[in-house]
C-alpha positions as a Python dict, from the first residue, in 0.01 Angstrom:
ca = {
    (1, 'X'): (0, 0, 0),
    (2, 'X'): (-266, -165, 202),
    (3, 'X'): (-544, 11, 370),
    (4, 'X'): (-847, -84, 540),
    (5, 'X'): (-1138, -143, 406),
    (6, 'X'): (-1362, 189, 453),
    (7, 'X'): (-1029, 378, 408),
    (8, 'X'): (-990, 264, 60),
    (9, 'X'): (-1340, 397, -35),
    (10, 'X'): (-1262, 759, 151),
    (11, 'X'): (-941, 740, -130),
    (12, 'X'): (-1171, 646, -434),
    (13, 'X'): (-1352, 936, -334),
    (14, 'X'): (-1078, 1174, -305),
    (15, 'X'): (-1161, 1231, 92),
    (16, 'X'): (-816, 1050, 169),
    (17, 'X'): (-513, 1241, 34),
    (18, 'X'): (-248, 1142, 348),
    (19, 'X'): (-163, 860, 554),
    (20, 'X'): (50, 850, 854),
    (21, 'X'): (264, 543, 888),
    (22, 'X'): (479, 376, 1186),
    (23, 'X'): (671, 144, 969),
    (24, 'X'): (1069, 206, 841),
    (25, 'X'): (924, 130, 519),
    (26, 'X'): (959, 433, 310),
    (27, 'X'): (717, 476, -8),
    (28, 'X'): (954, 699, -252),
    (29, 'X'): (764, 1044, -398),
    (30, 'X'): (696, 1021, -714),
    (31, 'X'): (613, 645, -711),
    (32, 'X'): (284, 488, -793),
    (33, 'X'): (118, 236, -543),
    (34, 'X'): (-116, 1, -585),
    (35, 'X'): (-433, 21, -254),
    (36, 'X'): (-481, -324, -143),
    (37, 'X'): (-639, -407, 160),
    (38, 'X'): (-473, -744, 183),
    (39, 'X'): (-147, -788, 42),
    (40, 'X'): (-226, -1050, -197),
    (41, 'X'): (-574, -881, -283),
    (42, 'X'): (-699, -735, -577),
    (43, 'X'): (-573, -386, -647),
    (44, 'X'): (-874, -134, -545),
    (45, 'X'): (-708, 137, -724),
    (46, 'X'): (-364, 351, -727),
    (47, 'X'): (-193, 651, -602),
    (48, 'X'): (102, 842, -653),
    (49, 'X'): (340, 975, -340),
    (50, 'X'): (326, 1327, -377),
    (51, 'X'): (512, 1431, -38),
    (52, 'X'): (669, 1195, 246),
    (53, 'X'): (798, 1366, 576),
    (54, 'X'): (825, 1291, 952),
    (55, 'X'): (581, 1422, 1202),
    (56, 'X'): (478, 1333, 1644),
    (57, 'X'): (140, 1216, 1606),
    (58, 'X'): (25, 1467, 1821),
    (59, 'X'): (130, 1768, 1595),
    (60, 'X'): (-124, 1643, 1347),
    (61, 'X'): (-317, 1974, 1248),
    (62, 'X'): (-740, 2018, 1200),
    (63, 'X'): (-675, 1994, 779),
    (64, 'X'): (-398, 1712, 820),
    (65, 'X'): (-686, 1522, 1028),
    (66, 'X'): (-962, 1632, 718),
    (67, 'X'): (-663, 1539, 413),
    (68, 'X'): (-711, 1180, 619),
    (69, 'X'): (-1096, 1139, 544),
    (70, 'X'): (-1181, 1240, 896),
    (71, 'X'): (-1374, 1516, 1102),
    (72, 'X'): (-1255, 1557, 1403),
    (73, 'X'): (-931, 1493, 1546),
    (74, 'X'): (-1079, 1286, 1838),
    (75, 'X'): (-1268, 1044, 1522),
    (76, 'X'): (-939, 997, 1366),
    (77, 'X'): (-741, 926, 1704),
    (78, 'X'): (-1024, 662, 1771),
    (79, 'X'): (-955, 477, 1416),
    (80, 'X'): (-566, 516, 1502),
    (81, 'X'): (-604, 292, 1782),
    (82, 'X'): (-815, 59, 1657),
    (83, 'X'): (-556, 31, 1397),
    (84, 'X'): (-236, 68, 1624),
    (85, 'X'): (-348, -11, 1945),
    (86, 'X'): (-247, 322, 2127),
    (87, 'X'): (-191, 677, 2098),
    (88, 'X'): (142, 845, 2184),
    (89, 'X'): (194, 1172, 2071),
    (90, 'X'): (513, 1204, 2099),
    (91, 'X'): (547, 929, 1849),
    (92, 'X'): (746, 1021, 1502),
    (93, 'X'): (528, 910, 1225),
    (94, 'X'): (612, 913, 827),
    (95, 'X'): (337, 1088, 652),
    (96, 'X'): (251, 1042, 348),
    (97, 'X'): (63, 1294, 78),
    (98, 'X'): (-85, 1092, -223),
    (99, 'X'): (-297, 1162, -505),
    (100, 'X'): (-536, 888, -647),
    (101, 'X'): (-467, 835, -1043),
    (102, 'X'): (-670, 645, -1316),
    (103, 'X'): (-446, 370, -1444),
    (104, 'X'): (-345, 479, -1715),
    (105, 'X'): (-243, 852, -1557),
    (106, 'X'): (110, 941, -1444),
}
């Protein structure tokens, strides 16, 4: 899965625990992932899909915002369109919850 730089570090700390996604891609649950953040980069770590389910952006709740290594919701619609280039709320997302695991854990 690739990531951004200064989100990877929020999931190595275990401040990132979702992701919402735009592409049809679908991770499968139950799956482990390596967190890039280039696609031909060094893994930075892994994590397991725990729970994958659709969502408009602008349902996204205080502790959905928090379980994505933000504060506020207005700090993690600002990194949303840095990364996406706009906010539409009525946009269906696929959200992803994820747990970070050691490489040897399952």
């Amino acid at each position: 899965m690739l990531f951004k730089r200064h989100h990877i570090r929020k999931i190595l700390e275990d401040r990132k625990t979702q992701t919402r996604r735009t592409s049809r891609y679908k991770y499968k649950i139950g799956s482990r992932y390596s967190i890039r953040d280039r696609w031909f980069g060094e893994p930075q770590g892994h994590v397991i899909i725990k729970r994958r389910f659709e969502q408009r952006l602008g349902e996204i709740s205080l502790e959905d915002v928090r379980k994505e290594g933000y504060d506020s919701l207005e700090e993690f619609r600002k990194a949303w369109i840095e990364i996406n280039g706009s906010w539409d709320p009525e946009k269906i997302v696929t959200v992803y919850e994820f747990k970070r695991v050691k490489k040897k854990e399952k």
